[in-house]
Biopython code that builds the backbone (N, CA, C, O; Angstrom):
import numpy as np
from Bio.PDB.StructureBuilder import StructureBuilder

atoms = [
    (1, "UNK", "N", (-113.387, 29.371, 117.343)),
    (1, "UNK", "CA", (-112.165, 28.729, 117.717)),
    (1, "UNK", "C", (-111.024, 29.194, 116.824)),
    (1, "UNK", "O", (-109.894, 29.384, 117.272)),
    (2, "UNK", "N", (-111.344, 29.367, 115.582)),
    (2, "UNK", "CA", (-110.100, 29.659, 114.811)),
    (2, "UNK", "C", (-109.516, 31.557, 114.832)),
    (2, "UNK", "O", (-108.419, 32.078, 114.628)),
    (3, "UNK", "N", (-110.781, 32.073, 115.157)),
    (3, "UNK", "CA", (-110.105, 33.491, 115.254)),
    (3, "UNK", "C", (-109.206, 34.095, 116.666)),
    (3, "UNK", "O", (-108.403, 35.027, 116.710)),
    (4, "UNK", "N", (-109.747, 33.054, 117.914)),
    (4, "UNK", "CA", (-109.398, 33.616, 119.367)),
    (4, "UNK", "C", (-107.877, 32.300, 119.234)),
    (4, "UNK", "O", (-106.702, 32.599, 119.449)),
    (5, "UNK", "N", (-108.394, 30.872, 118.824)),
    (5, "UNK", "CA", (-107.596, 30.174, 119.299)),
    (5, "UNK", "C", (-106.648, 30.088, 118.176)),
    (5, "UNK", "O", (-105.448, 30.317, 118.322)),
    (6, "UNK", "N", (-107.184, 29.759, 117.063)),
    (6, "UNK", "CA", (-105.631, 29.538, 116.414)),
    (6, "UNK", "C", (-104.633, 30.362, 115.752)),
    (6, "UNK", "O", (-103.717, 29.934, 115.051)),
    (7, "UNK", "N", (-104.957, 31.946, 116.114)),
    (7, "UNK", "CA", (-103.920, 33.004, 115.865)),
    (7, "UNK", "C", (-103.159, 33.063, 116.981)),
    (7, "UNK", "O", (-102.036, 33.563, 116.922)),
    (8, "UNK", "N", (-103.702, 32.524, 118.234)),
    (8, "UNK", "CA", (-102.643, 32.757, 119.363)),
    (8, "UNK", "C", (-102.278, 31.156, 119.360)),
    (8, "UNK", "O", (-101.697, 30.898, 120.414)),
    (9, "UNK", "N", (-102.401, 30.169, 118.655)),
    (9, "UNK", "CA", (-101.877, 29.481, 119.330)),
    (9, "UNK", "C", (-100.471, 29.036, 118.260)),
    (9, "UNK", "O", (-99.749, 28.102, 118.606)),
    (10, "UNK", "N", (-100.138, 29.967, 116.692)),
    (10, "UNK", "CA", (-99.319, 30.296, 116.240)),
    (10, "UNK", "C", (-98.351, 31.084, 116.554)),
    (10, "UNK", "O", (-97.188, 30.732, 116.354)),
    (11, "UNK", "N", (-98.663, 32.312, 117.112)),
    (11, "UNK", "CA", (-97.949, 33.124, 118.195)),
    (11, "UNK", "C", (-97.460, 32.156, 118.721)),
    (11, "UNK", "O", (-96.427, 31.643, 118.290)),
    (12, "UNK", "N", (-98.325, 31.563, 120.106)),
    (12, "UNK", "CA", (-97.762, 31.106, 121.293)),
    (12, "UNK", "C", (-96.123, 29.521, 120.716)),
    (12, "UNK", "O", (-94.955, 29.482, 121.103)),
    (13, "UNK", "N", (-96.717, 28.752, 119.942)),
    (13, "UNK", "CA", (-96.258, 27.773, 119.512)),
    (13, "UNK", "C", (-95.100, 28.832, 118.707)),
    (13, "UNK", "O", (-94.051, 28.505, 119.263)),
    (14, "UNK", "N", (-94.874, 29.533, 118.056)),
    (14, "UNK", "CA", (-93.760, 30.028, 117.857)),
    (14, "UNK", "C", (-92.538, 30.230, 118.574)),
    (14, "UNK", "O", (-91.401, 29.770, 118.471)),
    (15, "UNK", "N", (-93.248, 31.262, 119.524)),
    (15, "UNK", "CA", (-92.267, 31.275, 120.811)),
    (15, "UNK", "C", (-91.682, 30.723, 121.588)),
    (15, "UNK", "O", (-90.466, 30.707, 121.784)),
    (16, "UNK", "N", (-92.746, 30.061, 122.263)),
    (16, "UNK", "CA", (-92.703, 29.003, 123.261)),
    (16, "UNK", "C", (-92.764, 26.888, 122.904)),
    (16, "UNK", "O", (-92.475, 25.907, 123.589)),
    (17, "UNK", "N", (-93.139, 27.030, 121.913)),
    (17, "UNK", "CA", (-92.906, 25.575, 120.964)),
    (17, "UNK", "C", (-92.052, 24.713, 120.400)),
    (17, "UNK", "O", (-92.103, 24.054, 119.361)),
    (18, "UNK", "N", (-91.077, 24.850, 121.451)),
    (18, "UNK", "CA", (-89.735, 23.907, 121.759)),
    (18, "UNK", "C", (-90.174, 22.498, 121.873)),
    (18, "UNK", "O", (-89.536, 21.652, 121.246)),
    (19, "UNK", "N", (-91.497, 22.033, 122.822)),
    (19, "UNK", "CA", (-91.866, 20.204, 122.572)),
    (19, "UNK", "C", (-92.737, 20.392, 121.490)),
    (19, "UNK", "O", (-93.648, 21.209, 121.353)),
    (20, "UNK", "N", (-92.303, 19.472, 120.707)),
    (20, "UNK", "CA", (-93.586, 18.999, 119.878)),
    (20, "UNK", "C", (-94.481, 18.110, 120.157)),
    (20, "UNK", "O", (-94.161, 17.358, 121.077)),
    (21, "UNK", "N", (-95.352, 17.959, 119.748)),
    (21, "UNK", "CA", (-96.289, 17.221, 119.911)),
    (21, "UNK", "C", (-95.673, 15.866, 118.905)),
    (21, "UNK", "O", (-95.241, 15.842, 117.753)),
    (22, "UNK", "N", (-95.860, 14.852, 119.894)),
    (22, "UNK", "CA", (-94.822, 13.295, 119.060)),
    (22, "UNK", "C", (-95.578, 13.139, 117.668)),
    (22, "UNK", "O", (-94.814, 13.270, 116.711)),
    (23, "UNK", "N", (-96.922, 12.885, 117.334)),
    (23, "UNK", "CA", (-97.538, 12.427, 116.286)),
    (23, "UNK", "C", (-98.157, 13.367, 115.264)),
    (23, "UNK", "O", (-99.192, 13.176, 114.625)),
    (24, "UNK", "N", (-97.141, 14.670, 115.211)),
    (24, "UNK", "CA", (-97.269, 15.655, 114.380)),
    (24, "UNK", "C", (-96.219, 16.713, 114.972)),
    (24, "UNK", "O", (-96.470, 17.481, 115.900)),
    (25, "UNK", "N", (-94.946, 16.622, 114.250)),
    (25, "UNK", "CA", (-93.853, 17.480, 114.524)),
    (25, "UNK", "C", (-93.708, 18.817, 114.500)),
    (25, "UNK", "O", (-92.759, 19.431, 114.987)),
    (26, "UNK", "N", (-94.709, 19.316, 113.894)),
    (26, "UNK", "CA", (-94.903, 20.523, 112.895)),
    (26, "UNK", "C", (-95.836, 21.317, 114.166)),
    (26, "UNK", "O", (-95.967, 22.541, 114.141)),
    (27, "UNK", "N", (-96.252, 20.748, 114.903)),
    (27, "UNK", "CA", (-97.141, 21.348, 116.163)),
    (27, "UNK", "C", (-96.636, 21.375, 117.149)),
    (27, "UNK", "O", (-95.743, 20.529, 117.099)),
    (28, "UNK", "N", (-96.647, 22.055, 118.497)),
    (28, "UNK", "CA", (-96.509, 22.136, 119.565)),
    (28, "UNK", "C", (-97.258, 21.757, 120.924)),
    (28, "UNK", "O", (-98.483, 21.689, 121.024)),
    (29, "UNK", "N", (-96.392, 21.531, 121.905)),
    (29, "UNK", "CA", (-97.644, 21.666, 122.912)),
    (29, "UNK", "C", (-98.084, 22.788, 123.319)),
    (29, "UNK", "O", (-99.270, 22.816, 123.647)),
    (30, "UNK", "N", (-97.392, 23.864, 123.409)),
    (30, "UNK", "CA", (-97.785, 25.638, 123.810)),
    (30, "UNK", "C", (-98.722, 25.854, 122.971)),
    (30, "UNK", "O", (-99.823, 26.375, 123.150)),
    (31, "UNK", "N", (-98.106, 25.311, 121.771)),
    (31, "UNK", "CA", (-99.523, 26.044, 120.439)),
    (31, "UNK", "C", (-100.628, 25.617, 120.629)),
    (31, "UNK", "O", (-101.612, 26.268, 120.281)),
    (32, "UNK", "N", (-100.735, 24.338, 121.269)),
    (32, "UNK", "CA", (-101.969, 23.765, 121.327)),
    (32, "UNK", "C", (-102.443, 23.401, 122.963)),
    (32, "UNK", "O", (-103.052, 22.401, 123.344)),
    (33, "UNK", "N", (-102.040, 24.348, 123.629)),
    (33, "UNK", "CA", (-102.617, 24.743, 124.859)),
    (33, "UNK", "C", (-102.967, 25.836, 124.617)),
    (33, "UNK", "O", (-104.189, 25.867, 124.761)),
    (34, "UNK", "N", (-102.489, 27.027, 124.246)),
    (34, "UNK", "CA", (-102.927, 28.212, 123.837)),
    (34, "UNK", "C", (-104.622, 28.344, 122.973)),
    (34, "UNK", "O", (-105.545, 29.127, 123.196)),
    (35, "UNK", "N", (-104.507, 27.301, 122.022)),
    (35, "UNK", "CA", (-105.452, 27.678, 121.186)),
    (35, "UNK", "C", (-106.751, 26.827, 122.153)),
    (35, "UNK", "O", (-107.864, 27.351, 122.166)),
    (36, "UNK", "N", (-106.583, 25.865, 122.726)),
    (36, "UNK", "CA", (-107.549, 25.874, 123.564)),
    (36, "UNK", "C", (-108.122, 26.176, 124.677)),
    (36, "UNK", "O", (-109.245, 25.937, 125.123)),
    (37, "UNK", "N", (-106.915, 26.921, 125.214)),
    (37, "UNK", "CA", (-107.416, 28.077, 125.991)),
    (37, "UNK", "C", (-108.146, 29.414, 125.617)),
    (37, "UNK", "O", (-109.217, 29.806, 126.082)),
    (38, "UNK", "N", (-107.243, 30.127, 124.549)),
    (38, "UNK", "CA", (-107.942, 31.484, 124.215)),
    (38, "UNK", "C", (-109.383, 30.344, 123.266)),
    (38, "UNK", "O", (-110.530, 30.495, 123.686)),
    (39, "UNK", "N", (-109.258, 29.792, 122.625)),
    (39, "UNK", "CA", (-110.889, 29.457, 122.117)),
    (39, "UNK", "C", (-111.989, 29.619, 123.093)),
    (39, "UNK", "O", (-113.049, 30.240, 123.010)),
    (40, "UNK", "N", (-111.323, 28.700, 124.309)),
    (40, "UNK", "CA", (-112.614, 29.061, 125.303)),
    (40, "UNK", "C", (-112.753, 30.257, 125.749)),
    (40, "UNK", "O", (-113.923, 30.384, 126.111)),
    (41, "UNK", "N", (-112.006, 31.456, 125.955)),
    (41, "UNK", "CA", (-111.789, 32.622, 126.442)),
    (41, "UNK", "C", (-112.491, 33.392, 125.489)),
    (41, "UNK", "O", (-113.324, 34.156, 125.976)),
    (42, "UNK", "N", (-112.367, 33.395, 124.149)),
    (42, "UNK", "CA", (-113.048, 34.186, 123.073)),
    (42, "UNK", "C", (-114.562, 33.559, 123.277)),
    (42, "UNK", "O", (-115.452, 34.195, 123.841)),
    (43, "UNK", "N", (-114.712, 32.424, 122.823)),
    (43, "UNK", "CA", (-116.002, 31.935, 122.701)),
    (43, "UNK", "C", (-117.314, 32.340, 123.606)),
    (43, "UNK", "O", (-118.467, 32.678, 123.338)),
    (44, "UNK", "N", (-116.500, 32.119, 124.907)),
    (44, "UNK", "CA", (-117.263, 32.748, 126.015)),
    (44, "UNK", "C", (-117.617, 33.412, 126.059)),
    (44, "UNK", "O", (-118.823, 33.618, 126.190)),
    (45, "UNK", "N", (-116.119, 34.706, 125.914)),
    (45, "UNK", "CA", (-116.524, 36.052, 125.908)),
    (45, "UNK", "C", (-117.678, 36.535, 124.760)),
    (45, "UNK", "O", (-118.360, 37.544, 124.938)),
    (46, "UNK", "N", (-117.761, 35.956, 123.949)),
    (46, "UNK", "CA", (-118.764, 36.734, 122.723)),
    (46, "UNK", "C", (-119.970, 36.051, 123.287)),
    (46, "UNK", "O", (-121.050, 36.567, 123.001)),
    (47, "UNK", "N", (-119.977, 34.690, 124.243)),
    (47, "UNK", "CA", (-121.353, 34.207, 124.116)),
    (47, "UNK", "C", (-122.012, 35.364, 125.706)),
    (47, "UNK", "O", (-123.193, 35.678, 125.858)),
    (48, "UNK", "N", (-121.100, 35.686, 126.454)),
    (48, "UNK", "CA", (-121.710, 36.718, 127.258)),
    (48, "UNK", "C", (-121.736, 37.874, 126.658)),
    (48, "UNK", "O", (-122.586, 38.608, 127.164)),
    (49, "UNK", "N", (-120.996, 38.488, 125.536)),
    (49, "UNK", "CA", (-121.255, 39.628, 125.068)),
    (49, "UNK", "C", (-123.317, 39.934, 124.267)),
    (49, "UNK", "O", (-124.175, 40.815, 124.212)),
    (50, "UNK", "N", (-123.048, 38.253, 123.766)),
    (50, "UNK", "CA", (-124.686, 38.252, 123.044)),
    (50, "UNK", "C", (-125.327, 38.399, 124.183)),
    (50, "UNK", "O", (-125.987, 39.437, 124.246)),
    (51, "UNK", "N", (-125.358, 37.672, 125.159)),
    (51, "UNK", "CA", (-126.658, 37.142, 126.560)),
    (51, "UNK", "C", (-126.693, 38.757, 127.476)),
    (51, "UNK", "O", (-127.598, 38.789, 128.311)),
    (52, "UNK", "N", (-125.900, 39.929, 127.402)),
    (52, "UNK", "CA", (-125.827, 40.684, 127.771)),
    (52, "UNK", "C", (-127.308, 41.374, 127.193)),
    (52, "UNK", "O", (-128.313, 41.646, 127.849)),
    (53, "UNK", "N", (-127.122, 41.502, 126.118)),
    (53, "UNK", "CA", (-128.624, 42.112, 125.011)),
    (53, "UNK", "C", (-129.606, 40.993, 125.071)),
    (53, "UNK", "O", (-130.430, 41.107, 124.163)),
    (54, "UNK", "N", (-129.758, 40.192, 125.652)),
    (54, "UNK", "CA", (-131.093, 39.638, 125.983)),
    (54, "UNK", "C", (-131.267, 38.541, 124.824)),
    (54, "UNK", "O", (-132.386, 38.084, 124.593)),
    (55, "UNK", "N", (-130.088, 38.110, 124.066)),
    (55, "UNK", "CA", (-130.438, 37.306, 122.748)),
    (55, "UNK", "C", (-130.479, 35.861, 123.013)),
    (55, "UNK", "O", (-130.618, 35.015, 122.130)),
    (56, "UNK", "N", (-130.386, 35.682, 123.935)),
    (56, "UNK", "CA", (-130.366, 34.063, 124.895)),
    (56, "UNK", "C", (-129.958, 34.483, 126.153)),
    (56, "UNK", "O", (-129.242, 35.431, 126.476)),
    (57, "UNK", "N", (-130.863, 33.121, 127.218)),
    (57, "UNK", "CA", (-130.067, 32.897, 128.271)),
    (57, "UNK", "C", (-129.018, 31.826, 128.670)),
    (57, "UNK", "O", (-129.429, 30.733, 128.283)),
    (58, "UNK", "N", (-127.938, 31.732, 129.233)),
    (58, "UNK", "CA", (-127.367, 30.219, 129.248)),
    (58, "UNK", "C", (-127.334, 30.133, 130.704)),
    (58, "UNK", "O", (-127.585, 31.105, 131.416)),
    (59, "UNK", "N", (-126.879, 28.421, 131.370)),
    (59, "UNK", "CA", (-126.645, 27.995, 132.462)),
    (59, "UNK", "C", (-125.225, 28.418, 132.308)),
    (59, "UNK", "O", (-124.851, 27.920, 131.246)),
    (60, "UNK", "N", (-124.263, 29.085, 132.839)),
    (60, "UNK", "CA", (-122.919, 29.567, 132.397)),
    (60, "UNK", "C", (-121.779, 28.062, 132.964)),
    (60, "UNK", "O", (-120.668, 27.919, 132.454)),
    (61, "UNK", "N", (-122.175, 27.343, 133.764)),
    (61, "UNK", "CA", (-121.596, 26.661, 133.817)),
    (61, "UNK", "C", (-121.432, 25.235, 133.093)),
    (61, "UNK", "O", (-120.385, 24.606, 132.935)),
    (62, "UNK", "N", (-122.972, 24.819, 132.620)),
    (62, "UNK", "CA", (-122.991, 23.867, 131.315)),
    (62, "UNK", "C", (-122.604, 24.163, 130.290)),
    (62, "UNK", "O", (-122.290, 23.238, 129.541)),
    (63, "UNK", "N", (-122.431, 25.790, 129.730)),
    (63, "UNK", "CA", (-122.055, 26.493, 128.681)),
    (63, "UNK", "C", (-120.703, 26.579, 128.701)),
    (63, "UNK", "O", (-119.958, 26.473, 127.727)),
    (64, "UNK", "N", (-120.374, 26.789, 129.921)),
    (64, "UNK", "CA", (-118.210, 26.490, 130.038)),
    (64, "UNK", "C", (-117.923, 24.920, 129.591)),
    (64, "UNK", "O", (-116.925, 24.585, 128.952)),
    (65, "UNK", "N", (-119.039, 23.947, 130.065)),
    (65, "UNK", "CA", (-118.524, 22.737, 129.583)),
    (65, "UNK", "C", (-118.527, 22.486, 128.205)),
    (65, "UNK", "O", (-117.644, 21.927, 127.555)),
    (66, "UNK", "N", (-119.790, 23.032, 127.739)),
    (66, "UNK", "CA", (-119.489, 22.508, 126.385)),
    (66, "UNK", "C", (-119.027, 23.281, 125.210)),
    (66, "UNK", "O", (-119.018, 23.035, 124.004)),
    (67, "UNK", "N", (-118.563, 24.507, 126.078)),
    (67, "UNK", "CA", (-117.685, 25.410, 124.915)),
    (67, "UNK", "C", (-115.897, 24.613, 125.221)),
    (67, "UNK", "O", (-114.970, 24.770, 124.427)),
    (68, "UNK", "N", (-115.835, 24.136, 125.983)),
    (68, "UNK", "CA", (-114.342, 23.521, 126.533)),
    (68, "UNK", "C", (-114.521, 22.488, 125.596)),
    (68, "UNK", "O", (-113.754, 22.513, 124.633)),
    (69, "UNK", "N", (-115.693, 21.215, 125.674)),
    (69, "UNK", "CA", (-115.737, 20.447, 124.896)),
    (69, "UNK", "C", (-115.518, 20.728, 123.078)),
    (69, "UNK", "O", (-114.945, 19.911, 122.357)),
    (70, "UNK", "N", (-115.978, 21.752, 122.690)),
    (70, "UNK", "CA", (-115.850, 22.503, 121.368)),
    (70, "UNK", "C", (-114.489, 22.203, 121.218)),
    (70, "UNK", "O", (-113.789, 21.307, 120.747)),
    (71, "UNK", "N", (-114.320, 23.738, 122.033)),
    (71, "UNK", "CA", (-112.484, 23.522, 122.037)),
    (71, "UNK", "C", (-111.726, 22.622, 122.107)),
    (71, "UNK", "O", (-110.984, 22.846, 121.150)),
    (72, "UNK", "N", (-111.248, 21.410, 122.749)),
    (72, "UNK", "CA", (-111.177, 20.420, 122.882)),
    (72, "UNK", "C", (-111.293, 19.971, 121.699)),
    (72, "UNK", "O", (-110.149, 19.876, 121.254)),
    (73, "UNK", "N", (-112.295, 19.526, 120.677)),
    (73, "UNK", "CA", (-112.297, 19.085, 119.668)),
    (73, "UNK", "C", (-111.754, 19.626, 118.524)),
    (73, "UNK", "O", (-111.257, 18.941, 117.630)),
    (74, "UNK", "N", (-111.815, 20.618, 118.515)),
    (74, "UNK", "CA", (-110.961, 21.826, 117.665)),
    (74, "UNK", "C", (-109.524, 21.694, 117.709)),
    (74, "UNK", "O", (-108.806, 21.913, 116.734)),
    (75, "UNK", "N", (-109.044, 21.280, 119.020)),
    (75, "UNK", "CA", (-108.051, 21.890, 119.363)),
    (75, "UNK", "C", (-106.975, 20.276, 118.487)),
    (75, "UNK", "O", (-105.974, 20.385, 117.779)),
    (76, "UNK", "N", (-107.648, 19.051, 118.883)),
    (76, "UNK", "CA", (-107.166, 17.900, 118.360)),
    (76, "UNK", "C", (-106.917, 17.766, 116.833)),
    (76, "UNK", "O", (-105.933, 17.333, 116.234)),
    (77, "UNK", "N", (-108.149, 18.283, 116.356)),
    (77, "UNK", "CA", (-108.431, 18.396, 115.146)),
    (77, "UNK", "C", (-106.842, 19.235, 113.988)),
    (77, "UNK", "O", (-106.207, 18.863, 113.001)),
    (78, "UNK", "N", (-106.838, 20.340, 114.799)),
    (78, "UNK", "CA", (-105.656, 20.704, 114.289)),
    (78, "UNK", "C", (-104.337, 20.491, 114.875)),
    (78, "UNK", "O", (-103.234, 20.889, 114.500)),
    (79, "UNK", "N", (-104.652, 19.842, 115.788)),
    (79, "UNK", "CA", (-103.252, 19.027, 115.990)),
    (79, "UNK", "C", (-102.779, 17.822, 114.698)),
    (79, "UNK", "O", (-101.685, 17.522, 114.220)),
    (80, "UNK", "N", (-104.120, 17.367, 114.452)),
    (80, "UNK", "CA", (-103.751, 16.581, 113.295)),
    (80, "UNK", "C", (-102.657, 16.685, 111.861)),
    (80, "UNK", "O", (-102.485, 17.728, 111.231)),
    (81, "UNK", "N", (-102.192, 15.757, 111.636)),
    (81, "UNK", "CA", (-101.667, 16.249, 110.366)),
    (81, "UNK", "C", (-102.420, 15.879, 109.245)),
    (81, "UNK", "O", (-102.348, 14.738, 108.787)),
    (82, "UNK", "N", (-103.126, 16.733, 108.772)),
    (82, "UNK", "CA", (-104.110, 16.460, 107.456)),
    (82, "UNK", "C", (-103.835, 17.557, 106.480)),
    (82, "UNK", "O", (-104.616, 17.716, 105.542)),
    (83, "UNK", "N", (-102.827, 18.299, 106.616)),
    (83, "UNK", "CA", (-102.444, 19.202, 105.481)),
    (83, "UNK", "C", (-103.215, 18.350, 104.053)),
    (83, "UNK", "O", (-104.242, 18.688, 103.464)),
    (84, "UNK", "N", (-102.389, 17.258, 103.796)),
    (84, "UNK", "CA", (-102.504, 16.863, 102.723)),
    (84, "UNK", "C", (-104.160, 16.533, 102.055)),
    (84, "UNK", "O", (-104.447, 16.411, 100.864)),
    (85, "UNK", "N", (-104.885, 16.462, 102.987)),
    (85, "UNK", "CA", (-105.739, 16.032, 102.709)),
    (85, "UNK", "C", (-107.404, 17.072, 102.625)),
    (85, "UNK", "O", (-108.232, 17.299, 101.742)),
    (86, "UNK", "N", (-107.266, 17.390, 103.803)),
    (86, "UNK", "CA", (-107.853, 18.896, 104.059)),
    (86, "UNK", "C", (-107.282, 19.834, 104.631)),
    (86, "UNK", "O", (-106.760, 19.310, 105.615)),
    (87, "UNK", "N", (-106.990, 21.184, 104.637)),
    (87, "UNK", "CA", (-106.564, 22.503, 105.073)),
    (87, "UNK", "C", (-107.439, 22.375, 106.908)),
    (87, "UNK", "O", (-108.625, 22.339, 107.237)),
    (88, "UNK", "N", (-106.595, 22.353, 107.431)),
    (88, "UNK", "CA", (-107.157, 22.894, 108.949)),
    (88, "UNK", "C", (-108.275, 23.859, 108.901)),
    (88, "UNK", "O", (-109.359, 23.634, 109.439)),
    (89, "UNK", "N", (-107.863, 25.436, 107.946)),
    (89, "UNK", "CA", (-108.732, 26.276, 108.321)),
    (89, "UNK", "C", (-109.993, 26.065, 107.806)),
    (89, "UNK", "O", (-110.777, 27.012, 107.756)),
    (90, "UNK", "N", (-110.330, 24.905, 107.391)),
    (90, "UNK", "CA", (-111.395, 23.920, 106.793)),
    (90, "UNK", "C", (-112.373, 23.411, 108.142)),
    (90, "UNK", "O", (-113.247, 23.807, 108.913)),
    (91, "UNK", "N", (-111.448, 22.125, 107.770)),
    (91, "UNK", "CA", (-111.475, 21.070, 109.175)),
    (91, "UNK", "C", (-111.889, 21.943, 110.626)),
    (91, "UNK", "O", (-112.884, 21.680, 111.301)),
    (92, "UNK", "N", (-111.123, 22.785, 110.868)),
    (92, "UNK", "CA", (-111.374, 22.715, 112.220)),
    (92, "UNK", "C", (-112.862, 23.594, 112.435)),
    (92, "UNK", "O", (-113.573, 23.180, 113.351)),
    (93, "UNK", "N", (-113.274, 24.567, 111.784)),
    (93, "UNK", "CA", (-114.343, 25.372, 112.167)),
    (93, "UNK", "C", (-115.839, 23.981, 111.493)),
    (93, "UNK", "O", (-116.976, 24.135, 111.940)),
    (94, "UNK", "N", (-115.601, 22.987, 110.638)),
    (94, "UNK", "CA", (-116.362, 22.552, 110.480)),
    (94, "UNK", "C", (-116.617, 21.543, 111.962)),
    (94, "UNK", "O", (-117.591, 21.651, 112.707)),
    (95, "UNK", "N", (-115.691, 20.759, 112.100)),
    (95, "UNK", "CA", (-115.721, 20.499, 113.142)),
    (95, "UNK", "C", (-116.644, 21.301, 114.509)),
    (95, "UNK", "O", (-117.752, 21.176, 115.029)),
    (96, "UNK", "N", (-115.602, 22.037, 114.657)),
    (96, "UNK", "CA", (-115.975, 22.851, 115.766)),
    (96, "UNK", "C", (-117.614, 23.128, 115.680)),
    (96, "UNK", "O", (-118.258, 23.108, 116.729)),
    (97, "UNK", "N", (-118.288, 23.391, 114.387)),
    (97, "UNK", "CA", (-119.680, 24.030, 114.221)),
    (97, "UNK", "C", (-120.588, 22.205, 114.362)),
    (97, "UNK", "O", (-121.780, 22.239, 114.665)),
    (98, "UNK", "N", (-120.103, 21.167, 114.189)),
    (98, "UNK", "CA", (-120.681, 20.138, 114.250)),
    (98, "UNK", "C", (-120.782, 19.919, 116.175)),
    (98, "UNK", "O", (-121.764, 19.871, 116.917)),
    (99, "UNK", "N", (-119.351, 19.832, 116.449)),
    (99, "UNK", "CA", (-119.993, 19.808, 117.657)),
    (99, "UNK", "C", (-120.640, 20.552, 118.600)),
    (99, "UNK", "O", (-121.132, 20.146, 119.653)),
    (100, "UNK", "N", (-120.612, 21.725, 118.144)),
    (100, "UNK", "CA", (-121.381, 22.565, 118.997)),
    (100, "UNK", "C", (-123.067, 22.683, 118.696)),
    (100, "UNK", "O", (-123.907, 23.185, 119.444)),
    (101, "UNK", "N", (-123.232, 22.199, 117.664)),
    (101, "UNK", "CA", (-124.549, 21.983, 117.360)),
    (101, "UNK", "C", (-125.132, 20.833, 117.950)),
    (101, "UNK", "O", (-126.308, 20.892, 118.312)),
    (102, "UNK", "N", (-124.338, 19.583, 118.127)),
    (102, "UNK", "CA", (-124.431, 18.353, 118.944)),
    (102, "UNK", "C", (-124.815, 18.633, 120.258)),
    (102, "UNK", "O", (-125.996, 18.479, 120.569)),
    (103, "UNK", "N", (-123.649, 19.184, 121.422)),
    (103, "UNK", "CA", (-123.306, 19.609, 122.634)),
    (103, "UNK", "C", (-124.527, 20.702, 122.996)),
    (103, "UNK", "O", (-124.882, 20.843, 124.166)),
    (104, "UNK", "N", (-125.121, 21.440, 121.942)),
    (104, "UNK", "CA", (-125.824, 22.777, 122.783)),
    (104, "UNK", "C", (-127.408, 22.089, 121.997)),
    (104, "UNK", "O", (-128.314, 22.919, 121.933)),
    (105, "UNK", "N", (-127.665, 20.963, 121.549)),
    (105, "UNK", "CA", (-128.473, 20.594, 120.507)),
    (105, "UNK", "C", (-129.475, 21.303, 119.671)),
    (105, "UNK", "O", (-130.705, 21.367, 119.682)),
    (106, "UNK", "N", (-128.547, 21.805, 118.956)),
    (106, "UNK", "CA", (-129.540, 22.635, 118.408)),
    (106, "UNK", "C", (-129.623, 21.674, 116.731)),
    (106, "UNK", "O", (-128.933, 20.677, 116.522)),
    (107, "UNK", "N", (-130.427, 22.155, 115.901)),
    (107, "UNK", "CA", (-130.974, 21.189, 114.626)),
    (107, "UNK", "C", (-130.192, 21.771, 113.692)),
    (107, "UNK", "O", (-129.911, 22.960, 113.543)),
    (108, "UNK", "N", (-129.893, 20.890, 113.126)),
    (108, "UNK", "CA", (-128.705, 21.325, 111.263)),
    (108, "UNK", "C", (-129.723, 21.665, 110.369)),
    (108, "UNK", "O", (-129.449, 21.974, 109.209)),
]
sb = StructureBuilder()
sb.init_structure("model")
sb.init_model(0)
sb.init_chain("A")
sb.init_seg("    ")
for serial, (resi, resn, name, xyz) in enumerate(atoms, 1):
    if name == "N":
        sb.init_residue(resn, " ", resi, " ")
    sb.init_atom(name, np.array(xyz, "f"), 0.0, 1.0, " ", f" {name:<3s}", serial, name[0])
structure = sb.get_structure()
């Protein structure tokens, strides 16, 4: 999430990041449509790049849900304002790796 989604969704929120998001000024809504879009777009793409070489199979459509769900959580996460408290580029991949371990259940 943080390499597909939240470099474009700095880009995008630059450009295009005229509304803010009300309960964190410092964010956008572009920025944070972007990053949860390209998250799912990257994520995907690498999880068909693995399943191509035979390293798993997935149901591709339970796998869109719960890579959206990832994203989704990611995507809130750094909407947050927690500068002060934890660094996003923290927060969000921990996040993100909790729920995807939840969602695809695999064991910590």
């Amino acid at each position: 999430m943080m390499c597909g989604g939240d470099g474009i969704a700095d880009i995008v929120g630059r450009r295009f990041g005229a509304v803010k998001i009300p309960y964190n000024q410092r964010k956008s809504w572009a920025g944070s449509i972007a990053m949860f879009a390209f998250g799912i777009l990257v994520a995907m793409g690498m999880l068909y790049y693995f399943s191509m070489f035979g390293y798993f199979k997935l149901d591709w459509r339970q796998t869109l849900e719960k890579v959206a769900l990832v994203s989704l959580v990611a995507t809130l996460v750094e909407s947050l304002s927690t500068a002060e408290v934890i660094d996003d580029n923290i927060s969000v991949p921990l996040v993100s790796m909790f729920t995807a371990y939840s969602s695809f259940n695999l064991a910590f």
